[in-house]
C-alpha positions as CSV (number, residue, x, y, z in Angstrom):
1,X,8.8,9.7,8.5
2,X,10.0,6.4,7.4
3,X,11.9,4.7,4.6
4,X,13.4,1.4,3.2
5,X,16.9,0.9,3.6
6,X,18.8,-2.2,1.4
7,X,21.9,-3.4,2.2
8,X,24.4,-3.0,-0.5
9,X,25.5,-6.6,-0.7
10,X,21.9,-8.0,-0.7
11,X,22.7,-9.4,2.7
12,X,19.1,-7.3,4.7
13,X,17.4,-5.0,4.3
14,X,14.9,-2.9,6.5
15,X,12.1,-0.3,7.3
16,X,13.3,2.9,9.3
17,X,11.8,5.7,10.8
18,X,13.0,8.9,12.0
19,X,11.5,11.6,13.9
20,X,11.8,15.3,14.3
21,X,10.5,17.8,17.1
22,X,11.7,20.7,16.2
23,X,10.1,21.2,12.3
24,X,12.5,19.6,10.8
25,X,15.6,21.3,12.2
26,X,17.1,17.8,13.8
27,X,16.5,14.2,13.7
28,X,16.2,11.3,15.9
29,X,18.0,8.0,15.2
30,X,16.8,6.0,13.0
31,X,14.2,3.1,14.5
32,X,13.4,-0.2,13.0
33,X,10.1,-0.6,11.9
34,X,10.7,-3.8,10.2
35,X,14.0,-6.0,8.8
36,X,14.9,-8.9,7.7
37,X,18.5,-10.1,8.2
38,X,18.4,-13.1,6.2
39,X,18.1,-12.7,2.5
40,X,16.9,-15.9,1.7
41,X,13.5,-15.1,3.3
42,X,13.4,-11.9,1.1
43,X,13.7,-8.4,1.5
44,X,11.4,-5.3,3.2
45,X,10.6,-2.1,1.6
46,X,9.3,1.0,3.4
47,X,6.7,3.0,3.5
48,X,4.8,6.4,4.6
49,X,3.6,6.2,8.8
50,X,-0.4,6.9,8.9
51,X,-1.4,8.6,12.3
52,X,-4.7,7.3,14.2
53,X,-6.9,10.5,14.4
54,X,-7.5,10.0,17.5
55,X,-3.8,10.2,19.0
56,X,-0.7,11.4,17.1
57,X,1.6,9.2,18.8
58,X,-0.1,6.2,17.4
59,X,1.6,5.2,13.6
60,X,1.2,2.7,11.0
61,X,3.5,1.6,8.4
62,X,2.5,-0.9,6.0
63,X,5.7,-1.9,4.4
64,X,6.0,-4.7,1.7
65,X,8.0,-7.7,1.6
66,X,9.0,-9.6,-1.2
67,X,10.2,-13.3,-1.1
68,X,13.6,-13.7,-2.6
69,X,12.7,-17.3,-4.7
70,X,9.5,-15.3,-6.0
71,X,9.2,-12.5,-8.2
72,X,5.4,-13.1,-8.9
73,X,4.5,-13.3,-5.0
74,X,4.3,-11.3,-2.6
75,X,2.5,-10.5,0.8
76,X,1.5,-7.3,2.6
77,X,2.7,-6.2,6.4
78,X,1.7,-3.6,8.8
79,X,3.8,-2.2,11.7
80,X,2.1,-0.2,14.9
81,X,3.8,2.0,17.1
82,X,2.3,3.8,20.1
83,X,5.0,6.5,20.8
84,X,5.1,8.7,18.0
85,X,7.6,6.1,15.9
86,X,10.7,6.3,18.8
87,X,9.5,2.0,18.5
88,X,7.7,-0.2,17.0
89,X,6.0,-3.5,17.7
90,X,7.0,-6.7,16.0
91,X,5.1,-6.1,12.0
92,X,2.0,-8.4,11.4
93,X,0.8,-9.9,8.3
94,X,-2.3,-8.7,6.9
95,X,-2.5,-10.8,3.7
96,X,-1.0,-13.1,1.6
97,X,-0.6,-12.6,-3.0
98,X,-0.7,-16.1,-3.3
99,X,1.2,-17.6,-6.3
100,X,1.5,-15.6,-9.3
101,X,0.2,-13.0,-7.8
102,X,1.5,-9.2,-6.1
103,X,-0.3,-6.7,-3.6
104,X,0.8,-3.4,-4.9
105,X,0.1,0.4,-4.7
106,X,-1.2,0.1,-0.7
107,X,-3.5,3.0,1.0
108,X,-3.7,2.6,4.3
109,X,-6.8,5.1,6.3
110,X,-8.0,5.1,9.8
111,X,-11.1,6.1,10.1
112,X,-12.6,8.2,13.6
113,X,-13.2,4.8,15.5
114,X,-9.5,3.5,15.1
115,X,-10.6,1.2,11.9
116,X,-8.2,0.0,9.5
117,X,-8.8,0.5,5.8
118,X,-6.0,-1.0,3.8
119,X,-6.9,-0.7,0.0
120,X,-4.7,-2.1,-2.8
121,X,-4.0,-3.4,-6.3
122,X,-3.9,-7.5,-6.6
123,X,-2.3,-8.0,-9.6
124,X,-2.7,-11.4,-11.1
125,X,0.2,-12.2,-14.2
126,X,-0.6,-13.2,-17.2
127,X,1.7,-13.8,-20.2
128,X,2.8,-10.4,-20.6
129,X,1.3,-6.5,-19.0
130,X,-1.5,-6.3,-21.3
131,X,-3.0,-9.6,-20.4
132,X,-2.4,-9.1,-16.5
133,X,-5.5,-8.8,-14.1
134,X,-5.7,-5.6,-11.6
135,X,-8.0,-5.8,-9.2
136,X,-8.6,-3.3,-6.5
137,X,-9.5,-4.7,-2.7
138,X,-9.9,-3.8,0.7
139,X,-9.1,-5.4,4.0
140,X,-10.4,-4.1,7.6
141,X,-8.9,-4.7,10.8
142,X,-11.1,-3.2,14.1
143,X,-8.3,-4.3,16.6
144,X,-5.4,-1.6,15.8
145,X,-4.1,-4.0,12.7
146,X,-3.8,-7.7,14.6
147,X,-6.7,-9.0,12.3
148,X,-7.6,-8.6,9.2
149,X,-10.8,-9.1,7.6
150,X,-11.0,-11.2,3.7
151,X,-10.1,-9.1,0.9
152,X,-13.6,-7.7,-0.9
153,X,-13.3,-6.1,-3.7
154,X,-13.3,-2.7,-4.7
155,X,-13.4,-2.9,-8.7
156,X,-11.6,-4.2,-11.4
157,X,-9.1,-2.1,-12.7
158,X,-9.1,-1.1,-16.4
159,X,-6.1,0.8,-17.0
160,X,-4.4,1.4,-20.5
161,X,-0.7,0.0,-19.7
162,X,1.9,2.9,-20.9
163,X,5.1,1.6,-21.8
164,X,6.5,4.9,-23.9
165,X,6.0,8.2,-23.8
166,X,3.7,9.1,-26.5
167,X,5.4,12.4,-27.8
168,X,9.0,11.4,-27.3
169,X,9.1,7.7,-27.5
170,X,11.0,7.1,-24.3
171,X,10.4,4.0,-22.5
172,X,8.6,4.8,-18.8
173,X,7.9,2.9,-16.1
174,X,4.1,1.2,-16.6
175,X,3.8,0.2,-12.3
176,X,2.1,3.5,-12.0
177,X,-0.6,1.7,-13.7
178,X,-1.1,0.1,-10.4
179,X,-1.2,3.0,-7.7
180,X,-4.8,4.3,-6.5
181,X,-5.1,6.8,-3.8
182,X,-7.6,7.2,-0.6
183,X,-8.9,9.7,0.9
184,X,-11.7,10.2,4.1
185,X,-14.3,13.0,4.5
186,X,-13.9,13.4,8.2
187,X,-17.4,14.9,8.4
188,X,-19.6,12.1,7.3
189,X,-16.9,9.0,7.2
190,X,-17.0,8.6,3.5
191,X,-13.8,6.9,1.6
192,X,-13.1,7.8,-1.5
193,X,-10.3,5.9,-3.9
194,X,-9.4,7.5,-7.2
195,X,-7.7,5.4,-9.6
196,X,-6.8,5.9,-13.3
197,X,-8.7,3.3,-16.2
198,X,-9.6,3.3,-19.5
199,X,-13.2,2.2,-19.2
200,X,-15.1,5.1,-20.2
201,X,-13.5,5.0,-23.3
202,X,-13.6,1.4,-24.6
203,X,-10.2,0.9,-23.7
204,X,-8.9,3.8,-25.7
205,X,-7.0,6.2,-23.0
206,X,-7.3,6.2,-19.3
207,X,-9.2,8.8,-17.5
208,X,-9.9,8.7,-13.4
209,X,-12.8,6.7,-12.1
210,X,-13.5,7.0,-8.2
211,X,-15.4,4.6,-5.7
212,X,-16.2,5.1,-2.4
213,X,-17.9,3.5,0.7
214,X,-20.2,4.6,3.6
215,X,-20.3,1.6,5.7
216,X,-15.7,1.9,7.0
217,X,-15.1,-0.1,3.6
218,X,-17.2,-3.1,4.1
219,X,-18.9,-2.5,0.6
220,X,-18.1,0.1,-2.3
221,X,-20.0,1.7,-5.5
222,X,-18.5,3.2,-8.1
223,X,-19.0,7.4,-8.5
């Protein structure tokens, strides 16, 4: 189990994990997945630990990390560790936004032969929500997360921004917009990612369209 911890004066901020043996009854000390103590080089969030199929005690964490001069950039991390979250080895980077744009919404899988899919949203900004660009895209790593393959993409993503709810007028938070989700068929390989977009009806209301990929995410159709 992990989560982010911020420092109330702005001063770090950091990735924790704690663990339980006993279902829950007591907890470990937290661990560090991943901090950063100086603020000028930005600020960590946290994230949900992925196990490796093949051995429980192997995790993944794939926490973000934003740049404190940039609130149109970021870049995407992922932290390993190899007995069961009581440590973790120093986080790598697996890509880079690039200027103007964010990597949100991440789905990390491992697939049966230790392979990395990390699948996310690449948002590029415009002049306002409805003009921004939302791209879904994939990155594979076959060496337990130390390398990363170039970014190919998924689909474009189509969604219907929200901004109020449409029976009581109150303002809601439109990032949801940005979240997909992945899942694996353990029998056959196959990865599924469900996301929510508004091309089936011209643009009119968002509904959930689905891709997938036989070949460990190298290439994906849309279902």
């Amino acid at each position: 189990m992990t989560g982010g911890l911020f420092m109330a004066d702005g001063s770090a901020s950091a990735a924790l994990s704690v663990r339980s043996d006993d279902d829950g009854r007591t907890w470990t000390r937290p661990a560090v997945v991943v901090e950063e103590t100086d603020p000028d080089q930005g600020g960590h969030g946290g994230g949900t630990a992925v196990t490796d199929p093949r051995d429980p005690e192997v995790l993944y964490v794939v926490p973000p990390r934003f740049p404190a001069q940039s609130r149109t950039r970021n870049d995407a991390w992922i932290s390993r560790s190899t007995d069961g979250g009581r440590s973790w080895a120093a986080p790598v980077l697996v890509a880079d936004a690039g200027e103007g744009h964010l990597i949100s919404g991440r789905r990390l899988s491992v697939l049966d032969d230790g392979t990395l899919v990390d699948v996310s949203s690449r948002v590029r900004f415009g002049e306002g929500p409805n003009t921004s660009r939302l791209t879904l895209q994939a990155v594979r790593s076959t060496d337990g997360g130390r390398t990363w393959s170039a970014p190919v993409k998924v689909a474009d993503q189509r969604t219907k921004w929200l901004f109020q709810d449409p029976e009581s007028g109150e303002q809601v938070s439109h990032t949801t917009s940005l979240l997909s989700d992945t899942a694996v068929d353990r029998r056959t390989g196959r990865i599924y990612v469900a996301w929510q977009d508004s091309r089936f009806s011209g643009g009119g209301a968002d509904a959930v369209a689905l891709a997938a990929s036989d070949d460990g995410g190298r290439t994906w159709s849309e279902r």
